[in-house]
N, C-alpha and C positions, 0 to 999 in steps of 0.2 A: 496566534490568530490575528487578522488584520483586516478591519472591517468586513468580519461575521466569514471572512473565508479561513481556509484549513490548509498551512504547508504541509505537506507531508515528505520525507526523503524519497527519493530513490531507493535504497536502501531498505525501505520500511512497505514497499506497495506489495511483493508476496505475501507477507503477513498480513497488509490488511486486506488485499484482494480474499483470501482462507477466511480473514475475519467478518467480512461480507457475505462469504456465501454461507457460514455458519447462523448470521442474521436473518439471512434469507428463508433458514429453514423455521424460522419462528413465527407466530401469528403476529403478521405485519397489517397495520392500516393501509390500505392503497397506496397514496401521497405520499407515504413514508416508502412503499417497496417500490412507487418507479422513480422516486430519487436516488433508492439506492443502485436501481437498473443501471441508473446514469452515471453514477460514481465507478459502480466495478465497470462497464465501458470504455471511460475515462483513465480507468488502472491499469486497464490492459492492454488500451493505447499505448500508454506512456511505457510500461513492459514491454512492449513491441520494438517503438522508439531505442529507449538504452539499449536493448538486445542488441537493433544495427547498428546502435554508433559504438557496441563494444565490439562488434564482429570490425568494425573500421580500425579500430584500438590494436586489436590483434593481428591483425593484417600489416599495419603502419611498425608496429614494436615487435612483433614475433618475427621468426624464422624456418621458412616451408619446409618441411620434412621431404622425405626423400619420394619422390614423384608430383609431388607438389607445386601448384605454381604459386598457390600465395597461403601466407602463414595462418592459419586452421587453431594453433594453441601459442602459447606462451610460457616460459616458467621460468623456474629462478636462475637454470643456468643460461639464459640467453642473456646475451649482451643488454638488450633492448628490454628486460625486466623492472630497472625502477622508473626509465621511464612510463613503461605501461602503469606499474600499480599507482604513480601518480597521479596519471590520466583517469585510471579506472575509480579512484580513491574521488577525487573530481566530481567524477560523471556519477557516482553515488550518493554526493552530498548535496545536487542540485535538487531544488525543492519542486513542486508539484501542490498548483493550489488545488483545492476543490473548493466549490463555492459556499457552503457552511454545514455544521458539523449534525449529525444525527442526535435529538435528545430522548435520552433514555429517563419518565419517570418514576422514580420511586416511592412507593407509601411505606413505611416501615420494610416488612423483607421482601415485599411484592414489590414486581419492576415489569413496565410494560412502555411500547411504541406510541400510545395517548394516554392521558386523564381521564379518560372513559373507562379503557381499557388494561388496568395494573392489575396485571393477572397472572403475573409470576414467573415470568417467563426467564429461560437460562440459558445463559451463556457461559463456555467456558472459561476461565481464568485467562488461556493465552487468547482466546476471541477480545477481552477487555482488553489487554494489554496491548496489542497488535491493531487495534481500533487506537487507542491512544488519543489523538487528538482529534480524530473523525466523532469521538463519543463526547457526548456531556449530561451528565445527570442531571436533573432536576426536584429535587426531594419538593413532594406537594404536601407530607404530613404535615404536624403542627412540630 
């Protein structure tokens, strides 16, 4: 985290985009669900984005199959193979801020989206997990 914002990979925006819309189905505070409107917009941009610079990836390193004018896939027997999985390796480990992380707090086994509101709400294990650094708890007990 870098001054209250959130890297997140390449690599990690499908999970947390699933991890989002799993949030979404929970009793959210407003301010909390249209920040988070903004963030899965923001994920699906960026998912759009990589998509065309790997369809470029694959085009530049692959090899057109037969009626083909420009290369569609890629694999391990094409010449053009480690170049691409470097590029593609690359293009997956560039990060992705988002402007700061959603706080989850807790009272004891009760977890909710405000201090008003710790009302128990659940998430699945890969939803935490896949949130990652989009999430931070905040324990209000004693």
């Amino acid at each position: 985290m870098d001054n209250g914002a959130v890297k997140i990979r390449n690599r990690e925006l499908a999970g947390a985009q699933a991890a989002l819309r799993e949030c979404g189905n929970t009793r959210i505070p407003m301010g909390v669900a249209l920040r988070m409107v903004s963030v899965q917009r923001l994920i699906k941009d960026r998912i759009d984005d990589v998509n065309e610079v790997n369809t470029g990836l694959v085009e530049r390193h692959g090899e057109p199959g037969e009626g083909e004018e420009t290369a569609t896939q890629v694999n391990s027997e094409m010449p053009g193979w480690f170049a691409y999985m470097a590029a593609f390796n690359d293009l997956m480990n560039e990060e992705l801020e988002v402007p700061e992380h959603f706080v989850l707090y807790q009272d004891g086994d009760q977890v909710g989206w405000s201090k008003a509101e710790v009302n128990g709400i659940s998430l699945t294990p890969n939803a935490i997990m896949d949130m990652a650094d989009l999430l931070h708890i905040e324990n209000i007990g004693d």
